[in-house]
N, C-alpha and C positions, 0 to 999 in steps of 0.2 A: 399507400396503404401497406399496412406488414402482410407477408405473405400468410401467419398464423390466420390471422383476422380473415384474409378471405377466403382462407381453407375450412376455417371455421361457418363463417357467414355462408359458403357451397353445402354447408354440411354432412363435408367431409368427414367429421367429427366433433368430437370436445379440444380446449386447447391442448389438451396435453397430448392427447392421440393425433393431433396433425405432429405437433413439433417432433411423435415418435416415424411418420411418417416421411417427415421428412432426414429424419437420421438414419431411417433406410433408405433413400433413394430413389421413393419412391414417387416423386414428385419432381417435373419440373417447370423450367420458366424459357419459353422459347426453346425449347427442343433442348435444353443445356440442364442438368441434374443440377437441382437447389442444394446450397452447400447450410444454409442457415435456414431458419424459420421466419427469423427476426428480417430478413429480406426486406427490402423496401419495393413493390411493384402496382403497376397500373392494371385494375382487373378489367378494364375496358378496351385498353391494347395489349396487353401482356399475356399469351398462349399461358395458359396454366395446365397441366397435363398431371393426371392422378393414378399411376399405372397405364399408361398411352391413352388412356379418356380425358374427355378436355370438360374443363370445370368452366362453368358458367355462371358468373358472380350479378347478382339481382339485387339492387339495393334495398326493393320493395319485395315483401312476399305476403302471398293473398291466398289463404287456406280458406273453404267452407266447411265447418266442422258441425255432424250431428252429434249436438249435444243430447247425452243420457241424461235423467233424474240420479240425483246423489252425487253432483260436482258443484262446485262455487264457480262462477265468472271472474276469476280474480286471478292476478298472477304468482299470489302465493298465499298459504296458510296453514292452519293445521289440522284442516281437512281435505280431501283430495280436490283438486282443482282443475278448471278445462285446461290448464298448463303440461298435467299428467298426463295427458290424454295426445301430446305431441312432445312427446322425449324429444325428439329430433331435430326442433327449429328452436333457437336461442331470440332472445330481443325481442318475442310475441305479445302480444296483448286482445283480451277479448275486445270487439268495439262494441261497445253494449254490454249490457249485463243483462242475463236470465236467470229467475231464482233457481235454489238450490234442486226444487222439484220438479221443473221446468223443463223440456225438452225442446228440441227443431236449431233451429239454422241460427247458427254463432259464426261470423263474420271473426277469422283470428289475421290478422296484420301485423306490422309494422310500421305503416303509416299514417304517422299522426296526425299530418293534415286532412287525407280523407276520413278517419275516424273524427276529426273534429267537423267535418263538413257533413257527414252522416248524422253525426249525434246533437246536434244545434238545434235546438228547436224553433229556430226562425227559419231554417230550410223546410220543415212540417215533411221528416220524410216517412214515408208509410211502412207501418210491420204489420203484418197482417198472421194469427194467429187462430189457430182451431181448440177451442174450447167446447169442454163439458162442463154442465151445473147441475145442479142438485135438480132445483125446480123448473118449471113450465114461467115463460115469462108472460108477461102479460101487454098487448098493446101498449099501453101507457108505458111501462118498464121500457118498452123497444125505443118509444120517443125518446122520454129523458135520454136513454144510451144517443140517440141522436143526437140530440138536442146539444149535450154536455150536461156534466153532473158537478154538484160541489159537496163533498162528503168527508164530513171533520176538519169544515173547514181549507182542503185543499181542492182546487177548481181543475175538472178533468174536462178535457177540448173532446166537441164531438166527436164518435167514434161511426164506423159503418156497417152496420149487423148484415149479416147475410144466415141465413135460417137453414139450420140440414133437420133438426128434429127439435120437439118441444124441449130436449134438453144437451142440444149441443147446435155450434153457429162456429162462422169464422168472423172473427172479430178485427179491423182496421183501425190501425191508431197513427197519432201521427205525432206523439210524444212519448213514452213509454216512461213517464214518472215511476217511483217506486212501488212495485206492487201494483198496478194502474189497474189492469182491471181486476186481480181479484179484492180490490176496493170498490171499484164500479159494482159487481156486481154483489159484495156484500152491500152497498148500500139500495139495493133493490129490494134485502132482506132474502138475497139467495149466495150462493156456496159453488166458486171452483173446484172441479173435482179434476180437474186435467186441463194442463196445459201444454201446447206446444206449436212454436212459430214455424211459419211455412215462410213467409216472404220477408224480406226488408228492401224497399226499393223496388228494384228491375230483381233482384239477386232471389231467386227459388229453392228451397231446400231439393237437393238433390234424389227422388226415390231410391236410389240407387244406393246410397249410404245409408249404412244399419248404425244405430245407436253406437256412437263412439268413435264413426269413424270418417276420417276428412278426404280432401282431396285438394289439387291448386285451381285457383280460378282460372277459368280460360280470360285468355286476351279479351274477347267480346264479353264477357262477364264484368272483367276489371272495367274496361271501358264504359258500360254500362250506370258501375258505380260512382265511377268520374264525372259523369256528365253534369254540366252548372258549377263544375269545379274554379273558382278563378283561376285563370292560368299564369 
């Protein structure tokens, strides 16, 4: 691997601010001052030192990001995007999509196999989301939401209601097609007025994070997500 790359991938910086970093000297490889950027080194045996701190190269990285209302889940566009929201880490991707007015727990990786093991809906993994609605739902309403619903045509897999007031619940899914519930619950002939995901998996939206802001998953987190992974 070029030294740029995993001074970069450390994020140390953008390419151009490691390559200035290294023409200061402020970088080396095995206790010896890097003469080039363009270096060829192993970040798995090779001491990288950034100012006498030693960089530690991850090929995977696992952010929990509370997502605000008024971002896109996508990695770029011409409206602000959960991308903006981590200047700092290059190669990210949302795993899942939350709409644009949407808040709670965005999973941001780099790993594409877990992100495809996550999002498979033959694994049926669970997100579980606090919602408000307009109206009072009704016994029957609560079934169907059980039961599963087919509305316009597209078929939605039971879901698991858990009741806080006549107009708000945590809602369990185990697909999260587009828009899923607030289609569910327009076709009850009622109206999301807030949404936002608490769980996906094992993985808990963090109290601790306000609107906007992430943090890295712990090991026992990561693990967590892994599990039933083929190895």
């Amino acid at each position: 691997m070029r030294l740029d790359r995993m001074l970069s991938d450390a994020h140390a910086g953008t390419r151009s601010q490691v390559k200035k970093l290294v023409k200061d000297g402020r970088v080396t490889v095995n206790g010896v001052t890097a003469k080039h950027s363009s270096m060829q080194i192993d970040p798995y045996e090779d001491v990288i030192e950034l100012d006498g701190n030693r960089l530690i190269y991850e090929e995977y990285v696992y952010l929990m990001l509370n997502k605000p209302a008024g971002y896109i889940s996508a990695t770029k566009g011409n409206v602000p995007t959960v991308m903006d929201l981590i200047p700092d880490y290059k190669g990210m991707f949302p795993c899942g999509r939350l709409d644009k007015d949407t808040e709670g727990l965005l999973l941001m990786t780099n790993d594409g196999p877990l992100a495809h093991h996550l999002l498979s809906p033959h694994h049926h993994v669970e997100k579980e989301y606090y919602v408000e609605h307009k109206l009072p739902l009704t016994m029957d309403d609560i079934c169907r939401i059980e039961e599963g619903i087919t509305f316009q045509s597209i078929s939605y897999r039971p879901a698991k209601y858990e009741k806080i007031s006549d107009t708000s619940c945590h809602l369990i899914i185990q697909e999260g097609k587009y828009h899923e519930i607030k289609m569910v619950f327009e076709s009850l002939g009622d109206k999301v007025v807030y949404l936002k995901r608490l769980r996906m998996k094992n993985l808990r939206l963090d109290d601790n994070l306000k609107p906007g802001e992430y943090r890295p998953l712990t090991a026992e987190e990561i693990a967590d997500l892994k599990e039933g992974m083929p190895q």
